[in-house]
BASEDREN-66949 format. One record per residue (C-alpha): y, z, x negated; residue in three letters. Coordinates in nm, 2 decimals, decimal comma, always signed. Each point is the difference from the previous one (the first is absolute). Example, Ala and Ser with C-alpha at 12.3 -4.5 7.8 and 13.67 -1.06 7.14 Angstrom:
BEGIN
-0,45_+0,78_-1,23_ALA
+0,34_-0,07_-0,14_SER
***
This chain:
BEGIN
+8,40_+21,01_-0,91_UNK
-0,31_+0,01_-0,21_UNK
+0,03_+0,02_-0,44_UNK
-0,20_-0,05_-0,22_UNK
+0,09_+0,16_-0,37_UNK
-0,18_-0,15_-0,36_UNK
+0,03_+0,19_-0,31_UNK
+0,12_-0,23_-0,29_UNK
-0,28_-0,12_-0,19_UNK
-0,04_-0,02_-0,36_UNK
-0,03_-0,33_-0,15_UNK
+0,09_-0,12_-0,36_UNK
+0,11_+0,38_-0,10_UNK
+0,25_+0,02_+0,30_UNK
-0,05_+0,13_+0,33_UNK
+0,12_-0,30_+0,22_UNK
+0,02_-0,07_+0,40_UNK
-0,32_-0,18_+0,01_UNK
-0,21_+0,05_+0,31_UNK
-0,34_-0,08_+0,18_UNK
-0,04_-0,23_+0,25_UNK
-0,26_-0,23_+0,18_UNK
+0,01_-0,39_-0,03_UNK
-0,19_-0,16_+0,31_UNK
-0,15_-0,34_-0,01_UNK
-0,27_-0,16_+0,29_UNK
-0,29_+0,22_+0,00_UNK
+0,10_+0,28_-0,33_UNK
+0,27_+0,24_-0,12_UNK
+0,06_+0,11_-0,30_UNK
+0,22_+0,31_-0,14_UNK
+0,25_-0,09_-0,27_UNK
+0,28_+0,15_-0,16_UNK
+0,31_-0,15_-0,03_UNK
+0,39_+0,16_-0,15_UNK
+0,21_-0,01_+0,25_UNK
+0,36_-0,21_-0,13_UNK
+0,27_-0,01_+0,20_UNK
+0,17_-0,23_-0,23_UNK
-0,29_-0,22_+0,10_UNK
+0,04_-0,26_+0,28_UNK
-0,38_-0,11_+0,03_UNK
-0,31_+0,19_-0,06_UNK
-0,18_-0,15_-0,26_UNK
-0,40_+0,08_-0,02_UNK
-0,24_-0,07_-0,29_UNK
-0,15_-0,36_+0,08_UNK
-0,36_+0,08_+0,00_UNK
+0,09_+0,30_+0,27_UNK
+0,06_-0,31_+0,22_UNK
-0,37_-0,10_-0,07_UNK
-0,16_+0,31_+0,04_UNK
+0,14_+0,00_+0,34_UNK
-0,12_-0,36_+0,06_UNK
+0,33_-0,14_-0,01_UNK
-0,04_-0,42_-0,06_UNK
+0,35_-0,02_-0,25_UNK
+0,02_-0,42_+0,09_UNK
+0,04_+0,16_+0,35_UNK
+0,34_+0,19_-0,08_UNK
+0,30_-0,13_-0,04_UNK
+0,12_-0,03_-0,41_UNK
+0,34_+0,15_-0,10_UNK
+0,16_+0,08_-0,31_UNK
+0,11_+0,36_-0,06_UNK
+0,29_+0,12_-0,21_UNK
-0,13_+0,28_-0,23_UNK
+0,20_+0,26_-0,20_UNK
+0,03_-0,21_-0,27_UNK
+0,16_-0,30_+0,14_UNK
-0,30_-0,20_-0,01_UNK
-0,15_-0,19_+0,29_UNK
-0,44_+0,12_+0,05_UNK
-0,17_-0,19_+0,31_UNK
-0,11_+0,21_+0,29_UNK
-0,21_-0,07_+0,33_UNK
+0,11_+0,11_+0,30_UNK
-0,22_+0,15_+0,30_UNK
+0,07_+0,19_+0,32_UNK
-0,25_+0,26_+0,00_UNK
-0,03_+0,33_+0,13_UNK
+0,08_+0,30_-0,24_UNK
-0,02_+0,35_+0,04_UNK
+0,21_+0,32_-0,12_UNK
-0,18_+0,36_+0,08_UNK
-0,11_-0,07_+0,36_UNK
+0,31_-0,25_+0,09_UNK
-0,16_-0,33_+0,09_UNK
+0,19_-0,37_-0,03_UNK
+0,08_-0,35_-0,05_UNK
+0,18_-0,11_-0,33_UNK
+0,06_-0,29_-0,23_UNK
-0,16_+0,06_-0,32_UNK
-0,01_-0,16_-0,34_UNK
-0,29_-0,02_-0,27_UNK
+0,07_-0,20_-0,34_UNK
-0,23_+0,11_-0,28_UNK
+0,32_-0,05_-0,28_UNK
+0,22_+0,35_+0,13_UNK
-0,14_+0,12_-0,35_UNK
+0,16_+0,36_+0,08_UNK
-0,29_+0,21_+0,06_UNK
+0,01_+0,09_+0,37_UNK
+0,06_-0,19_+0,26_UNK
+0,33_+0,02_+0,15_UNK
+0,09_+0,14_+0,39_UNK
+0,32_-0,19_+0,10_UNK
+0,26_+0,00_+0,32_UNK
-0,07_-0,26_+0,17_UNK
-0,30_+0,03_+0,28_UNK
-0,03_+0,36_-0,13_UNK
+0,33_+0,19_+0,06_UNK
+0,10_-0,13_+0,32_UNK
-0,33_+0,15_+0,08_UNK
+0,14_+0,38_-0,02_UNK
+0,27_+0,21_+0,10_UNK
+0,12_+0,11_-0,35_UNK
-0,17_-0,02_-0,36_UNK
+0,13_+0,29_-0,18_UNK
-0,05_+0,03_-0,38_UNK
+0,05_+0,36_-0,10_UNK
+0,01_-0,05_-0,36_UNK
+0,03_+0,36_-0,07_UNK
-0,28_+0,07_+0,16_UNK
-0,23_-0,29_-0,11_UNK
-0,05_-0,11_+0,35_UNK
+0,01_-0,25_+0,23_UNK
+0,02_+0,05_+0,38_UNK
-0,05_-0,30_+0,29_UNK
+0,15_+0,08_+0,34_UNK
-0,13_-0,18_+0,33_UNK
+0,05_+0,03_+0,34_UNK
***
């Protein structure tokens, strides 16, 4: 079983589960950050991410997300490979430039099923990713 352990990072005077990862698109890849939510279903990227990466948005497929506030923001969804410390894969993936929160978010779906366990150790400020 291989881990991989982030120290909380601190963002907006809190130290929060946000990580680094790697966004891959035909030819580039680029390293991001992202706060991982498990309250999240989707993963939800800054829109011009989704550029730098050479992502076409008419080529993904448009949904409307949910947000914290009840409110609907539209999203574009890719496939796209995705990275976490050296642990390579596929996952859906959304970009929307109207999140207005700051970061972007790291959801479930496409990401956990991708690991073992994701263990938040509050009292530590860390967050640890187990894979086979």
């Amino acid at each position: 079983m291989h881990s991989l352990i982030f120290s909380y990072k601190r963002q907006k005077f809190r130290l929060m589960p946000i990580i680094p990862m790697f966004l891959y698109g035909r030819d580039v890849a680029i390293e991001v950050e992202a706060y991982v939510d498990s309250g999240a279903f989707y993963s939800i990227f800054d829109l011009e991410l989704a550029k730098d990466i050479g992502l076409n948005i008419k080529n993904g497929r448009r949904q409307m997300f949910i947000v914290g506030d009840g409110s609907f923001i539209p999203a574009y969804v890719f496939k796209i490979p995705v990275q976490i410390g050296n642990h390579k894969f596929i996952s859906e993936v959304a970009f929307s430039d109207k999140l207005n929160v700051g970061f972007n978010l790291l959801g479930r779906k496409g990401i956990f099923e991708n690991f073992e366990e994701i263990i938040f150790r509050e009292k530590k400020r860390e967050i640890e990713f187990k894979y086979p």
